[in-house]
N, C-alpha and C positions, 0 to 999 in steps of 0.2 A: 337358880341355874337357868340361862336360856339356853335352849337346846339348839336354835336355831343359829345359835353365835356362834356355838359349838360345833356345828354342822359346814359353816363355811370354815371355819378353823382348820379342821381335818383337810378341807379340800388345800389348803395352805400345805399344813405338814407332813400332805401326799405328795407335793409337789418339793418342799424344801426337803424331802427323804431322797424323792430323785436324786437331786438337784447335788445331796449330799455326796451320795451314794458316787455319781458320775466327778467329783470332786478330789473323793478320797480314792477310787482307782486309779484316775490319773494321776495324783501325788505320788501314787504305789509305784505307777509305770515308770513316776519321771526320776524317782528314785533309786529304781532298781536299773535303768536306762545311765544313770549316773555311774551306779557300781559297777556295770560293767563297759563303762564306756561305751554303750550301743545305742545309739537315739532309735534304733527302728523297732526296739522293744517298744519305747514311751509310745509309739503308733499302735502297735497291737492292742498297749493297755485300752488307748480310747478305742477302738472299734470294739473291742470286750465289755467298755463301760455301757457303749449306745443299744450294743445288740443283747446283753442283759437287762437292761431298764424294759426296752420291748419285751423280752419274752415273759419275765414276770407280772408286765402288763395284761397281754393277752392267754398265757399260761401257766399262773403261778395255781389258780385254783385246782388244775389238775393235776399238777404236780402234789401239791395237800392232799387232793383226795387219795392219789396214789402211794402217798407213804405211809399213809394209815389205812391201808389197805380196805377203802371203802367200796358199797356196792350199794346201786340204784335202789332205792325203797319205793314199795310196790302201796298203793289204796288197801287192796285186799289181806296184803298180809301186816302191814301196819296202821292199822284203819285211824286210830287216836291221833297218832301225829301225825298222819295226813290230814285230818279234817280239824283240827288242832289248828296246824298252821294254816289252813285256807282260810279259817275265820278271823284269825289273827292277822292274816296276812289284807284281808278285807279292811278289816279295823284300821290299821297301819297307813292304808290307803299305797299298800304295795302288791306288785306282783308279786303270786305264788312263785316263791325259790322252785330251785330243782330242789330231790327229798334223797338223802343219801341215809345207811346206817354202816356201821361196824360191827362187826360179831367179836362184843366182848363183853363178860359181865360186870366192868367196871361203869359207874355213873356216869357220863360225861355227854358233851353236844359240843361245836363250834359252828360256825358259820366262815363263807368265803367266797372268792367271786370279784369279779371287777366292779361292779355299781348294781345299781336295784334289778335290768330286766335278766343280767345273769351272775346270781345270786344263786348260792348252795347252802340249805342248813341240813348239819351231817350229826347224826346221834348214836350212839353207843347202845345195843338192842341191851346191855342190862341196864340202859336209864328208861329205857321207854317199859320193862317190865316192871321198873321199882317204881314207877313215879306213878300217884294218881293221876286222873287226868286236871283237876286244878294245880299241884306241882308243875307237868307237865306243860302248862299252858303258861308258869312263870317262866318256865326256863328256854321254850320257844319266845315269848313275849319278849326277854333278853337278848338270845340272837336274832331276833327281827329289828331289834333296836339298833345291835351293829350296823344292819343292814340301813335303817331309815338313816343313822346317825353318820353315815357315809364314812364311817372308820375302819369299816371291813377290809378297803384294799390299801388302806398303810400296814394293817396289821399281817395282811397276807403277805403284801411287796416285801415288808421286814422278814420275811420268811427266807424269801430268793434272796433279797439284798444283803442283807447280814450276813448268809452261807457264803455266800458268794466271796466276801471282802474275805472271810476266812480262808477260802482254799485258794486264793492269790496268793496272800501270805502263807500259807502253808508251802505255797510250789518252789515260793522264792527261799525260803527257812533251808529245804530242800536243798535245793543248788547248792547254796552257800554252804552247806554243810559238807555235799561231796565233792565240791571247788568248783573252779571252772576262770575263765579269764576274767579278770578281776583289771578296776582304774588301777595306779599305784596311789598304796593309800600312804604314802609319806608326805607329812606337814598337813594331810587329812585324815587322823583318827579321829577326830573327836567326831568330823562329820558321817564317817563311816560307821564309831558305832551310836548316833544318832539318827541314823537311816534303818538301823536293824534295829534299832528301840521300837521306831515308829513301826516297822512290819509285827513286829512280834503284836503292840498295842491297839492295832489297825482293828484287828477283829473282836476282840475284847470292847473297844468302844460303842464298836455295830450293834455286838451283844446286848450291850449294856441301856443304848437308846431304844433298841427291840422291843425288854423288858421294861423299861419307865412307861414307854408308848402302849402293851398291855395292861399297865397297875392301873393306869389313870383310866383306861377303856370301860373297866367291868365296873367301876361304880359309875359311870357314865350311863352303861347300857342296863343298869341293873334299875335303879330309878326309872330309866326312859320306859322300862319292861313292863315296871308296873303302873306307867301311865294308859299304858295299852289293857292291863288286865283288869286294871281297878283293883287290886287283890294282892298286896304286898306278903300276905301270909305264906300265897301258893308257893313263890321265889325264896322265899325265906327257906319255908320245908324242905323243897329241894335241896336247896344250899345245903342245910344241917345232911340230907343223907347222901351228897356228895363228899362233902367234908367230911364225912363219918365212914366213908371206905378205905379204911385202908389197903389195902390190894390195889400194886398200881395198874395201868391201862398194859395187855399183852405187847404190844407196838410203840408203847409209848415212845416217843421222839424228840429230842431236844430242841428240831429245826422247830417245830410246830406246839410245842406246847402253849405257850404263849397265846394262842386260838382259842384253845378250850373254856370253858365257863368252868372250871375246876382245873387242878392240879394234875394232869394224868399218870404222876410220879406215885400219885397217893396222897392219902393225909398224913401229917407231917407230928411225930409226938415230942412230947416235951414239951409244951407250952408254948411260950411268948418267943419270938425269934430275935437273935440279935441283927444290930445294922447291918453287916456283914451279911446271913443269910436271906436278909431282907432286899440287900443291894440287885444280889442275884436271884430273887425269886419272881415267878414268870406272875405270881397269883398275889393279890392281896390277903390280907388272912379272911378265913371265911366268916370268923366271930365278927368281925367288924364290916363284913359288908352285912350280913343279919343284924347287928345292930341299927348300924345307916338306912335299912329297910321300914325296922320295925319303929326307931326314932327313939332304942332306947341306947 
């Protein structure tokens, strides 16, 4: 795996997320500008498309913080993962993140933030009680690796962006549902309900690239993790007592799950998952990133 191939990669599929994202709104605008015969929607849509991409640029990470109801962590009253990540974060040859926690006794951490000098790793105070401090030091080691592996702010932007195409398509589902002045659709059904295909699938796809864009992150940053700690074991252990909680996160979030180094739903029983709830699922399974860890 080169990491650093990897690394300009991301800066690509940061840019073709944009790129997408400003794409598929307008398509929305130009479509719903269509049904109702109003071209001065399709304008709206793009001033919507431009002034989203910005604000998730420079305020997606506190919007994250804010839906998981996070708060500034302090040296003194979390000493481990303060000084956890500064040595880590030395190693890394990155700036100290800002240090966020959650008051929740579920396992978990993410990281977020536009690029390295403002950068956020945010922890759930029941990981920071459960975790020794070599656990601890894999699962920081992991979100520092977002952080170096420059993937942090597609996975954040996926946040805003993907919501976002969602409640276009929701606003427009809406309308059409209570009516309103409509093109005449005669000798144009098929393209009519071809336009309402495409809304209803708009956000579903967003979804769907959100989660592929996290599957393939965490065995990314999980390897990179333990380039940093030398210590595959520590990441490992973690894992097993992340994946071993079942009780999901208080807050847990659909926008944001996808962030976490675990499942905030909980662990998942029943065994092995089908394609289906694999297509949809934000996490890799946890037996197999332990595996890919330990090389067996």
């Amino acid at each position: 795996m080169n990491l650093y191939a990897e690394r300009t990669a991301n800066i690509r599929r940061t840019w073709a997320l944009v790129l997408g994202f400003l794409i598929v709104v307008i398509a929305i605008g130009y479509i719903v500008s269509w049904y109702y015969g109003n071209p001065f929607i399709l304008f709206i849509a793009v001033i919507i498309a431009v002034a989203t991409n910005f604000y998730a640029y420079w305020a997606s990470d506190k919007l994250v913080l804010s839906l998981n109801h996070a708060r500034p962590a302090t040296r003194e009253e979390f000493f481990d993962f303060y000084t956890v990540t500064e040595n880590l974060s030395i190693t890394a040859g990155l700036p100290k993140p800002k240090l966020y926690v959650i008051d929740d006794p579920a396992p978990n951490a993410f990281a977020t933030g536009r690029d390295e000098k403002h950068a956020v790793v945010c922890a759930t105070t029941g990981l920071l009680a459960m975790m020794t401090r070599p656990e601890l030091e894999g699962v920081i080691g992991h979100e520092l690796s977002h952080i170096k592996n420059r993937d942090m702010l597609l996975m954040t932007l996926a946040v805003v962006l993907a919501g976002f195409v969602a409640i276009i398509a929701n606003i427009f589902l809406n309308i059409s549902f209570w009516g309103g002045d409509r093109r005449d659709s005669n000798g144009n059904a098929v393209l009519m309900i071809l336009a309402v295909v495409g809304i209803v699938l708009a956000p579903l796809a967003a979804k769907l690239i959100e989660l592929a864009v996290s599957r393939r992150r965490e065995y990314l940053a999980d390897a990179s993790g333990v380039l940093l700690t030398r210590y595959p074991e520590g990441l490992a252990s973690a894992l097993r007592k992340i994946g071993g909680y079942a009780a999901p996160m208080q807050n847990a979030n659909l926008a944001t799950a996808h962030l976490f180094i675990g499942d905030p739903f909980g662990a998942k029983s029943g065994g092995s998952s089908g394609w289906i709830e694999r297509m949809f699922s934000t996490h890799p399974p946890i037996q197999e990133r332990i595996q890919a860890l330990l090389g067996k």
